[in-house]
C-alpha positions in Angstrom: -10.7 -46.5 28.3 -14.2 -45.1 29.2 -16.9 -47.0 27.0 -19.3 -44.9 28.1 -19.6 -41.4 26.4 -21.5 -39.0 24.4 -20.2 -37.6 20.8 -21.9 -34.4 20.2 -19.5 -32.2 18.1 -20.5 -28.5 16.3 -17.7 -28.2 13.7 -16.0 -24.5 12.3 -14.9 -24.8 8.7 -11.3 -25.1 8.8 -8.9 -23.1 5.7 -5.4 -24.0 7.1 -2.3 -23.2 5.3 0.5 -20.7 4.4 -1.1 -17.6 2.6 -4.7 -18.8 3.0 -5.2 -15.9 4.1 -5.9 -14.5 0.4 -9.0 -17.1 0.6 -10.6 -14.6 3.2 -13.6 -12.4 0.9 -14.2 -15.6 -0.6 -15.0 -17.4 2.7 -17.1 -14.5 3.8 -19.2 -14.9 0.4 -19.8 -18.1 1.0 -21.5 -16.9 4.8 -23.7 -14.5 2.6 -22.4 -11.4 4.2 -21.6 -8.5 2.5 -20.5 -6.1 5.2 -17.0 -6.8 7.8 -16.1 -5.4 11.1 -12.5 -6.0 11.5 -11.5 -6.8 15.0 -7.9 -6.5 15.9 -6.1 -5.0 19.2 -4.3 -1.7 19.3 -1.0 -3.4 18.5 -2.3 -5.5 15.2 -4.0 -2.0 12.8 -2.0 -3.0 10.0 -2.8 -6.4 10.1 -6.3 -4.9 10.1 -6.0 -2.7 7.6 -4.0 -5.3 5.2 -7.3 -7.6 5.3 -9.6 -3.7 5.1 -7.7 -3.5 1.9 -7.9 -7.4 0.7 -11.7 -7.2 1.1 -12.6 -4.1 -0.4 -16.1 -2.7 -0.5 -16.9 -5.7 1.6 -15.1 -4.4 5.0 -17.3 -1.0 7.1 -14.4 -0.6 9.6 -11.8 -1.3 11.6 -12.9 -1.8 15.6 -8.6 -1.9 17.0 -9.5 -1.7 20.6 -9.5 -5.4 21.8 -8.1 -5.9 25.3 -7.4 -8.9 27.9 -10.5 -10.7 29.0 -13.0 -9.1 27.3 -14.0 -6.2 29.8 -17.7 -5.4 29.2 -17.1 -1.7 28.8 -15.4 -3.2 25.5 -17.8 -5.2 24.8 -20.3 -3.1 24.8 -18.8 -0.5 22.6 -17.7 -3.3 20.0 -21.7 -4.3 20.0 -22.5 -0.6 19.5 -20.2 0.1 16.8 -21.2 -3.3 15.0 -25.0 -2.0 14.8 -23.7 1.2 13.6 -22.3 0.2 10.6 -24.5 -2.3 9.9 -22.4 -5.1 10.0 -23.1 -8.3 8.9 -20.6 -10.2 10.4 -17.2 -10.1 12.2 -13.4 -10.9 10.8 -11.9 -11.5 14.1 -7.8 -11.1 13.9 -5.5 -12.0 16.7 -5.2 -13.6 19.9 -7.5 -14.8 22.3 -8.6 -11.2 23.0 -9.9 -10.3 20.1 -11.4 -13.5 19.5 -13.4 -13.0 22.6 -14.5 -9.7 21.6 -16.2 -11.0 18.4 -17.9 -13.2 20.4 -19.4 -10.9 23.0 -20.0 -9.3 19.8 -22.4 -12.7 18.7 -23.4 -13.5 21.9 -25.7 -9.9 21.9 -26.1 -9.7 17.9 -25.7 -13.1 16.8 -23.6 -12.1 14.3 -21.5 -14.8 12.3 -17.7 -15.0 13.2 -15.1 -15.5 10.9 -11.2 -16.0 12.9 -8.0 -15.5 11.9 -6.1 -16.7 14.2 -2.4 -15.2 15.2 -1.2 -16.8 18.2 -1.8 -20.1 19.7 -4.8 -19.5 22.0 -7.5 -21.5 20.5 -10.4 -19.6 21.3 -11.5 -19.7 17.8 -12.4 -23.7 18.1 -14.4 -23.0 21.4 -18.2 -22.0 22.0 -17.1 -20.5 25.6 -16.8 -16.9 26.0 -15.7 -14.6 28.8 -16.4 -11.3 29.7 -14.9 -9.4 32.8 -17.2 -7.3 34.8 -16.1 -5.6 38.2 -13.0 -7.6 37.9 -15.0 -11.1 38.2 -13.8 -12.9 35.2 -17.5 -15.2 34.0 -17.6 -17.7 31.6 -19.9 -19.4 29.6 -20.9 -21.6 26.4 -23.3 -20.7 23.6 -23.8 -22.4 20.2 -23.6 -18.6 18.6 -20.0 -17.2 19.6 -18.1 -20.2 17.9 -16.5 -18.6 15.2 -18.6 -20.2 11.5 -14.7 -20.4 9.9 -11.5 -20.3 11.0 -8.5 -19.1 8.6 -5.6 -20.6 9.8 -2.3 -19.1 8.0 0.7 -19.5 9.5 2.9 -17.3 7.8 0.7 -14.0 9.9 2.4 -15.8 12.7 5.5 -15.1 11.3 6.4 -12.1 13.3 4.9 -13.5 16.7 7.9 -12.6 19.4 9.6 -15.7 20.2 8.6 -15.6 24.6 4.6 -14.7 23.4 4.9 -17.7 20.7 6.0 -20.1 23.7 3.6 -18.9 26.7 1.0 -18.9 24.1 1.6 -22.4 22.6 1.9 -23.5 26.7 -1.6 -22.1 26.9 -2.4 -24.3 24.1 -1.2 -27.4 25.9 -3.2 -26.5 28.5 -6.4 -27.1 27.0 -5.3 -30.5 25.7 -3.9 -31.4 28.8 -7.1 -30.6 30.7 -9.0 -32.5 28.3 -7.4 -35.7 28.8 -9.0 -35.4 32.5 -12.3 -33.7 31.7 -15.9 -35.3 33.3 -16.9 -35.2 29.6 -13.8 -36.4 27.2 -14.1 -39.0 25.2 -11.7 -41.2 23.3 -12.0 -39.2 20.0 -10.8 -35.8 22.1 -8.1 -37.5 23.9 -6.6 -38.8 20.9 -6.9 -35.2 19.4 -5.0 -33.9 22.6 -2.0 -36.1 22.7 -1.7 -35.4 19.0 -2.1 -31.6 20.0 0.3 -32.2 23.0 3.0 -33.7 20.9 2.5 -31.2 17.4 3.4 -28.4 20.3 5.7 -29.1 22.1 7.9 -30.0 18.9 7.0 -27.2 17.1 8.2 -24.7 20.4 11.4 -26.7 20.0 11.5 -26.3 16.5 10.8 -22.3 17.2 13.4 -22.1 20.4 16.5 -22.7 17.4 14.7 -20.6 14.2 11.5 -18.3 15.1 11.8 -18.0 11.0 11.1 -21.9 10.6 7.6 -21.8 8.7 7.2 -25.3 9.0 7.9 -24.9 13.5 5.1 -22.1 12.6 3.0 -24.9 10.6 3.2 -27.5 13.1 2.4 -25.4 16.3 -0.8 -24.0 14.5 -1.8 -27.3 14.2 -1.2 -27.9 17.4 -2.7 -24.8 18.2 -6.3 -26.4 16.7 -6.2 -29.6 18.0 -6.2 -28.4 21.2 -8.8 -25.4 21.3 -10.9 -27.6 19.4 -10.3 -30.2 22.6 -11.4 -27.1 24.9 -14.4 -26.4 23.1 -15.7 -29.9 22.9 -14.8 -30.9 26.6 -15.0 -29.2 30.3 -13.0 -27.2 32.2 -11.4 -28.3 35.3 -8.9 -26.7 38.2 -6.3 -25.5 36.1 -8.2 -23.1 34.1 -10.4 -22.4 36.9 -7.1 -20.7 38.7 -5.9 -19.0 35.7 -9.7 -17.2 34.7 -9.2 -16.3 38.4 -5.6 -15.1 38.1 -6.7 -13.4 34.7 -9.9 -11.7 35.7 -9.6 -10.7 38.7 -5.7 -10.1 38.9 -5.4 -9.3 35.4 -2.4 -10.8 35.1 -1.5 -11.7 31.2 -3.5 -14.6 30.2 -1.0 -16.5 28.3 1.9 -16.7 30.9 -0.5 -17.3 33.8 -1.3 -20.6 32.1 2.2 -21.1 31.2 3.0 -21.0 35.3 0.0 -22.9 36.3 0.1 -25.5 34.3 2.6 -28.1 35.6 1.1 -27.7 39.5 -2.4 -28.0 38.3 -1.4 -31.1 36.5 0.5 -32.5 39.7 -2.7 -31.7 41.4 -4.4 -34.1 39.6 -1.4 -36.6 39.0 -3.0 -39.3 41.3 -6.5 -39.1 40.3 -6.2 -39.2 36.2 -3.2 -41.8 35.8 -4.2 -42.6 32.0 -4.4 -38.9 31.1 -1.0 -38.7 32.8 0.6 -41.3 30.5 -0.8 -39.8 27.6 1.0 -36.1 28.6 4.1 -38.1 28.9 3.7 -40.1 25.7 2.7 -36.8 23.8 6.4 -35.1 25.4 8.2 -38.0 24.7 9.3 -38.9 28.2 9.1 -42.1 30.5 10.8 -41.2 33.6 9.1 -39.1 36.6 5.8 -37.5 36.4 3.8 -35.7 33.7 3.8 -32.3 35.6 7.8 -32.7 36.2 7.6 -33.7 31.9 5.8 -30.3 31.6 8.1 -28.4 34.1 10.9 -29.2 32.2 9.6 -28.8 28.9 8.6 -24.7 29.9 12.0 -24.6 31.8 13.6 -25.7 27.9 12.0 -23.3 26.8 12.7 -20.4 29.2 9.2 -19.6 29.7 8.0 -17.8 33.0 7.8 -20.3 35.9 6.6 -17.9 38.8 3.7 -16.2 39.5 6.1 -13.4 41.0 7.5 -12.3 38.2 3.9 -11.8 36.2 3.6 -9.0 39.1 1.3 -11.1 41.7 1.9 -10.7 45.6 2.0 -12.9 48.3 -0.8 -11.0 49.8 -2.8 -11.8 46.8 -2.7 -15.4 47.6 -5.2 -16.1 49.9 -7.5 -13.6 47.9 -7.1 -15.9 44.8 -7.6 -18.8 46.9 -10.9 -17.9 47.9 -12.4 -16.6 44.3 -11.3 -20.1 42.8 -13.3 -21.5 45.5 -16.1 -19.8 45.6 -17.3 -21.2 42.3 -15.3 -24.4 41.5 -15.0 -26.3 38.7 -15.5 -29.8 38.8 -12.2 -31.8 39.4 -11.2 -35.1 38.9 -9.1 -34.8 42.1 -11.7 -33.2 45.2 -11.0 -29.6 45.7 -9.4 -28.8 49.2 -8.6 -25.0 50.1 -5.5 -25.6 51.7 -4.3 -27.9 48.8 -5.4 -25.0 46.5 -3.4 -22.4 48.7 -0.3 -24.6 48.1 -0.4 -24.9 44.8 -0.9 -21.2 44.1 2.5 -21.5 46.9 4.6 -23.3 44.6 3.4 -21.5 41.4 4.1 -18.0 43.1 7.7 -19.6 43.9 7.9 -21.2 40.6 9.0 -24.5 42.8 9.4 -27.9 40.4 5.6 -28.8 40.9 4.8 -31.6 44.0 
């Protein structure tokens, strides 16, 4: 155990449970707005315009044109719209994409965020944002863009397709699975990640038999929390570093590029974080092999994507991708080597049992 850390933790207030949903006017009361921009993607309107008609007088719009990694042409026109209608603050529904877009939305307006979370990205428990501009995917942190309350109902996730509901719970894992290794963690977010870990990957079980199973639903929301509120308390390291680059300047779908990645980036690092490694296989359950081979077989279970081929990436991309990672690393607890780097975007391109 490291005995030497620091505990500084901003906090979201948390509404979590089936149909809290109804809760939502109240909880923007309670902010002391008055005035809603609903943020949803294309795909998600009549989510939108179900919560337009729960709130009343208290919603000015509907903005349905969240995307991928944030471009900043979006962004900017979400900003503009905002000060348009004079919006007080933002109901952000969805994924990780809208998410992100209420919080380029804060980052410029420092208006208050309030997510409802539909997937299993955990961007809502995070103060980083991204925004992609010239295909150069950057990232940062700010006190602002963390979202002041976070709905968590899992019955909107109800009608999640059963492949997104699995790449997107992997991404989940990710985040916990990084934080066990971060330069920052501390005992408090590791515990918070195995428990995150372990929620997951039954609840993707749970899902695999009976995408119906509100209580599978329950448990990977949970999860779902745990672990983006591990991301947003902790750094980033290797794994995500490849899949911001894979994202961004690839734009290859943010979920299953994580879902691919994960299990090499974690073999990566297999020598160099042996306590975080027992803790990924205590969270899975397992006790034989390695936690990236736990991992690989947990996403081969559930018939999740595996290569990088099939999300449409060429082997003349490779060296490309190489390259951006480098040119801007994140720290590592194993050293970053480029020809180490080029192999594991190899074996991920493959989708080779990770070595």
């Amino acid at each position: 155990m490291n005995n030497e850390f620091i505990y500084d933790i901003p906090q979201s207030r948390v509404i979590f449970g089936a149909g809290s949903l109804h809760k939502l006017r109240e909880e923007i009361e309670r902010l002391g707005a008055k005035k809603a921009l609903i943020l949803c993607t294309p795909e998600q309107v009549k989510l939108a315009e179900k919560i337009s008609d729960l709130l009343g007088d208290a919603s000015v719009g509907i903005f349905p044109k969240a995307v991928m990694h944030v471009p900043l042409e979006s962004a900017q026109e979400a900003r503009k719209v905002a000060k348009e209608l004079g919006a007080d603050c933002a109901v952000a529904v969805g994924g990780g994409s809208t998410t992100g877009l209420g919080k380029a939305i804060a980052l410029e307006y420092d208006l208050p965020i309030l997510a409802i979370p539909t997937t299993y990205a955990g961007s809502e428990m995070t103060p980083v944002y991204g925004i992609t501009e010239n295909g150069i995917k950057k990232t940062g942190k700010d006190p602002r863009v963390l979202p002041k309350t976070v709905i968590y109902d899992p019955e909107l996730t109800l009608t999640l397709p059963l492949e997104m509901s699995i790449t997107s719970g992997i991404n989940a894992i990710a985040h916990a699975a990084e934080g066990l290794y971060a330069q920052n963690g501390n005992p408090i977010m590791s515990l918070l990640a195995e428990e995150g870990i372990r929620a997951l990957a039954e609840g993707l079980k749970k899902l695999k038999v009976d995408t119906h199973n509100i209580e599978a639903r329950s448990l990977c929301l949970y999860g779902a929390w745990l672990c983006g509120y591990v991301l947003g308390n902790v750094g980033m390291a290797i794994h995500h570093k490849l899949c911001h680059t894979l994202g961004g300047s690839f734009n290859l779908p943010h979920a299953p590029t994580h879902t691919v990645i994960l299990a090499h980036a974690i073999a990566y690092n297999e020598k160099a974080a042996p306590e975080a490694m027992s803790r990924i296989k205590r969270a899975l359950g397992v006790t034989e092999g390695t936690a990236a081979q736990a991992i690989f077989q947990l996403i081969s279970e559930l018939d999740a994507p595996k290569s990088l081929s099939s999300l449409g990436l060429t082997q003349a991309d490779l060296d490309k991708a190489t390259d951006i990672a480098l040119s801007n690393p994140y720290w590592n607890p194993e050293p970053i080597e480029k020809n180490a780097i080029r192999h594991l975007l190899q074996n991920a391109f493959e989708g080779i049992s990770p070595h």
